[in-house]
C-alpha positions as CSV (number, residue, x, y, z in Angstrom):
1,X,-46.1,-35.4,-70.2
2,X,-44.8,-32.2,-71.7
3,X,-41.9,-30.3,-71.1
4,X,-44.0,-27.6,-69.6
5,X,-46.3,-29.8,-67.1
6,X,-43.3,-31.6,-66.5
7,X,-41.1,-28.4,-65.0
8,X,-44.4,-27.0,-63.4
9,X,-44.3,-30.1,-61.1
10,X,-40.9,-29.4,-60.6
11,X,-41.3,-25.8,-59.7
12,X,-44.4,-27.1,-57.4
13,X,-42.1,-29.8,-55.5
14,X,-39.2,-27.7,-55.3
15,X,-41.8,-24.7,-53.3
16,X,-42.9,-27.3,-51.1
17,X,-39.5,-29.0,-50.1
18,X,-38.4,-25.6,-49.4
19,X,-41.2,-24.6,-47.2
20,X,-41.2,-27.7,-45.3
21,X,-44.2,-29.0,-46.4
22,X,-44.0,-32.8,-45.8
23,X,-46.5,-35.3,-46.5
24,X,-49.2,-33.0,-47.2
25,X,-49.3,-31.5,-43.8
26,X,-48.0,-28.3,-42.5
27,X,-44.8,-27.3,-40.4
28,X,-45.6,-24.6,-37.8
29,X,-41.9,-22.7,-37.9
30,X,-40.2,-22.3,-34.4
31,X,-41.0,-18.6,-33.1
32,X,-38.5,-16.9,-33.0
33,X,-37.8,-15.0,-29.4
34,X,-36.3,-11.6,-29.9
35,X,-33.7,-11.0,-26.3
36,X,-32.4,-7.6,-25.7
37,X,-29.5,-8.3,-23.7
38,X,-28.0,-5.1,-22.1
39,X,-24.6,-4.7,-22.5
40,X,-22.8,-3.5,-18.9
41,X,-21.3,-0.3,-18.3
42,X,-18.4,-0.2,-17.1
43,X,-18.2,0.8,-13.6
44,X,-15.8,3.8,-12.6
45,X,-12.9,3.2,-10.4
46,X,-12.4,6.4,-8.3
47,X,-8.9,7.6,-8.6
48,X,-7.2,7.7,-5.1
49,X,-6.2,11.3,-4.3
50,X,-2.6,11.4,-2.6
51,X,-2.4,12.7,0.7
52,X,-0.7,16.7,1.0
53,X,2.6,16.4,1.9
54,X,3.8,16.3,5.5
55,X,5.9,19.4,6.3
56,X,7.6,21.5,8.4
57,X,7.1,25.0,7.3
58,X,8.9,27.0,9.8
59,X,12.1,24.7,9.5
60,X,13.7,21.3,10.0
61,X,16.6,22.8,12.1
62,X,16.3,23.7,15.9
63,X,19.3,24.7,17.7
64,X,20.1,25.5,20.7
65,X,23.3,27.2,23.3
66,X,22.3,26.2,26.4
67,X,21.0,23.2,29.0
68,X,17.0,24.1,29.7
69,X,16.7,26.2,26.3
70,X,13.2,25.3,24.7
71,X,12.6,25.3,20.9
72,X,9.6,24.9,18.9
73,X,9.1,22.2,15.6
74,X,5.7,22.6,13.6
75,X,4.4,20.6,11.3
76,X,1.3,20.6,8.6
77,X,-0.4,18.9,6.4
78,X,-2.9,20.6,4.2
79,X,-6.4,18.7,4.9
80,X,-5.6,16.1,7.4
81,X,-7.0,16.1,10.7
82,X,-5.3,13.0,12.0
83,X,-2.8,12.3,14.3
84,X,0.7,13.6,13.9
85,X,3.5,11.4,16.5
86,X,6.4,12.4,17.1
87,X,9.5,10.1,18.2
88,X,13.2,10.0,18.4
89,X,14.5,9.7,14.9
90,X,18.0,8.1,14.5
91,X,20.8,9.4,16.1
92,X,18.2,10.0,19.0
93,X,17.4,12.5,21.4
94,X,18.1,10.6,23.9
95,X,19.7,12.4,26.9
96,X,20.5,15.4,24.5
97,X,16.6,17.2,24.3
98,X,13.4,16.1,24.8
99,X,9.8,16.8,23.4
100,X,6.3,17.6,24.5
101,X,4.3,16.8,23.4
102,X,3.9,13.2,21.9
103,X,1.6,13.7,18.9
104,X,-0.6,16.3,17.9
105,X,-3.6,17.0,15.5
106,X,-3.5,18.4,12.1
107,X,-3.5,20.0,10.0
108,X,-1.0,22.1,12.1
109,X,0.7,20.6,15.3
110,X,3.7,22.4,17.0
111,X,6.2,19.7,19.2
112,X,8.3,21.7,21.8
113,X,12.0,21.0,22.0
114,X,14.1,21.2,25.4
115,X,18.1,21.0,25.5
116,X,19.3,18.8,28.1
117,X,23.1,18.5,27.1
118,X,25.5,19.3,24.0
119,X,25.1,16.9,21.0
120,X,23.0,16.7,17.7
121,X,19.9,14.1,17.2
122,X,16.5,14.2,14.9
123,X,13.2,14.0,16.1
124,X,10.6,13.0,13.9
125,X,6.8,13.6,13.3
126,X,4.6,10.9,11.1
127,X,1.1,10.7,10.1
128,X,-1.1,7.8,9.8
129,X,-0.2,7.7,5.8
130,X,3.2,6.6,7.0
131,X,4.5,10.6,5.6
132,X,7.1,11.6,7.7
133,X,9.2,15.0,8.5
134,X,12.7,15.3,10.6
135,X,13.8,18.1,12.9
136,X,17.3,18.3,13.2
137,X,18.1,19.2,16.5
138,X,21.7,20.5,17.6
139,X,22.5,21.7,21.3
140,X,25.9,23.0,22.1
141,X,26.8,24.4,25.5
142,X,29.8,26.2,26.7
143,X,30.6,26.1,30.0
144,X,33.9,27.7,31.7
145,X,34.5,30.0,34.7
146,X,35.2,33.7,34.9
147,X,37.9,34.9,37.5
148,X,38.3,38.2,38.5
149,X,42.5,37.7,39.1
150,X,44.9,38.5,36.6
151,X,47.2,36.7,34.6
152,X,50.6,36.9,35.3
């Protein structure tokens, strides 16, 4: 055998080995199955929006000279339309003013304050967000008599 018949059968076994041709038969490849996978997009999280603040735009300070005297606390929250309670706050009004009435709507609520005696307390107004706002209520009272006979 020649050199040159001798590396044309190697050339001829070396292209079938490489093509998978065994035994004289043929190998059908494996078809190949193309997938397009989406990739997800991420889904936006909404960013929460803070509630306004809770406030008390005529004032936190109500005060008062006399025993039946009324004053007036408003409160307001820019947008909200829930419930606005008001309670004693801490020292409390307790036998020193009172308030009418117990909760309100917003955005704007106005809580009316009646003196009963002398003393200081805080009455406060919360929403549902848990915001709250503090009046500060002082009522002093002077009491005395005037006589009409001199001092001597």
């Amino acid at each position: 055998m020649s050199l040159r018949t001798g590396l044309g059968l190697g050339v001829v076994l070396a292209a079938a080995f490489i093509t998978g041709c065994t035994e004289g038969g043929t190998s059908n490849p494996a078809p190949v199955v193309n997938v397009n996978v989406p990739t997800p997009l991420p889904t936006a999280v909404p960013t929460p929006v803070p509630p306004a603040a809770l406030t008390a735009p005529g004032g936190t300070t109500v005060g008062m000279t006399k025993a039946g005297q009324n004053g007036t606390f408003t409160v307001s929250e820019n947008g909200y339309s829930g419930t606005l309670t008001a309670s004693n706050g801490s020292p409390s009004c307790s036998g020193i003013a009172t308030f009418a009435p117990a909760s309100g709507t917003g955005p704007t609520a106005t809580f009316t304050i009646t003196a009963v005696a002398a003393g200081i307390c805080q009455i406060k107004v919360q929403d549902t967000n848990g915001q709250t706002v503090a009046a500060s209520v002082t009522v002093t009272t002077t009491t005395g008599n005037v006589s009409s006979k001199r001092r001597q």
